[in-house]
C-alpha positions in Angstrom: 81.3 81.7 83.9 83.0 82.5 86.7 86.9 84.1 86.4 90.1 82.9 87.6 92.7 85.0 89.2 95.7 84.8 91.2 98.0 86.8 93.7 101.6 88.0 92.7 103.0 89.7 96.0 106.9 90.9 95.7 109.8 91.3 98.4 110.8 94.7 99.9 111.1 94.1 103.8 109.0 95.2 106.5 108.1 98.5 104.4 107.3 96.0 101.5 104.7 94.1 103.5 103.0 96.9 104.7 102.6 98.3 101.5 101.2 95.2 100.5 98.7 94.8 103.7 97.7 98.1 102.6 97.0 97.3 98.5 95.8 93.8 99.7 92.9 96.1 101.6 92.2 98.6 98.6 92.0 95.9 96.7 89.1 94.6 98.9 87.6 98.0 99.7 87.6 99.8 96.1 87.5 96.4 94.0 85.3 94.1 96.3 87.8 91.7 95.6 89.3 89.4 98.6 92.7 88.9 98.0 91.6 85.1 100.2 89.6 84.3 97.2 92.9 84.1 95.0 92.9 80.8 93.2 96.5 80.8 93.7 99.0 82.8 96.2 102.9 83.3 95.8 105.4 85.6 97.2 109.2 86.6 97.4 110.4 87.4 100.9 108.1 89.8 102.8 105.7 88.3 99.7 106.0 84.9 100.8 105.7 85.9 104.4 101.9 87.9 103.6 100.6 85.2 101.0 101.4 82.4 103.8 99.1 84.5 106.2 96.8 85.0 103.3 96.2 81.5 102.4 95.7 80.8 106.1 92.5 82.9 105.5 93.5 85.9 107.7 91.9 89.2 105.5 94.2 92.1 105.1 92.2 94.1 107.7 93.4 91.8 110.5 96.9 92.5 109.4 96.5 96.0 109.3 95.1 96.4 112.7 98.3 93.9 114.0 100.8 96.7 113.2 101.5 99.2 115.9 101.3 102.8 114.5 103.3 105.4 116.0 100.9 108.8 117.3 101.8 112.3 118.6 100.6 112.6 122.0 99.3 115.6 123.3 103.3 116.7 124.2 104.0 116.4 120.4 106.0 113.4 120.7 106.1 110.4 119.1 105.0 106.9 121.1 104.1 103.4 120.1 100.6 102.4 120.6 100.2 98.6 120.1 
């Protein structure tokens, strides 16, 4: 017997959805579970926005690696590397 599950994701903005990239990809790492192999998807705002990318089959990885992240260059300051 195989088990059913499905994917609740909530709103919260742009810090919302990367919080959820990032506990979509735990989820894979720690649990072995792809959030892809949901039975069924939904979201609220940012929600809707990452299980519409989700049912399109792109793994959370993917989205983590589209987001720029800011690094300290060797000055110390702050730049965006995309």
């Amino acid at each position: 017997m195989s088990s059913r599950w499905g994917l609740v994701l909530g709103g919260g903005g742009v810090l919302g959805g990367a919080w959820m990239v990032g506990a979509l990809t735990a989820l894979q790492q720690l649990h072995g579970l792809d959030p892809r192999d949901a039975e069924l998807i939904v979201g609220t705002s940012a929600g809707s926005v990452t299980a519409a990318v989700t049912n399109a089959r792109w793994c959370a990885r993917s989205l983590d690696m589209s987001t720029p992240s800011k690094k300290p260059d060797s000055s110390g300051s702050s730049r965006t590397r995309w």
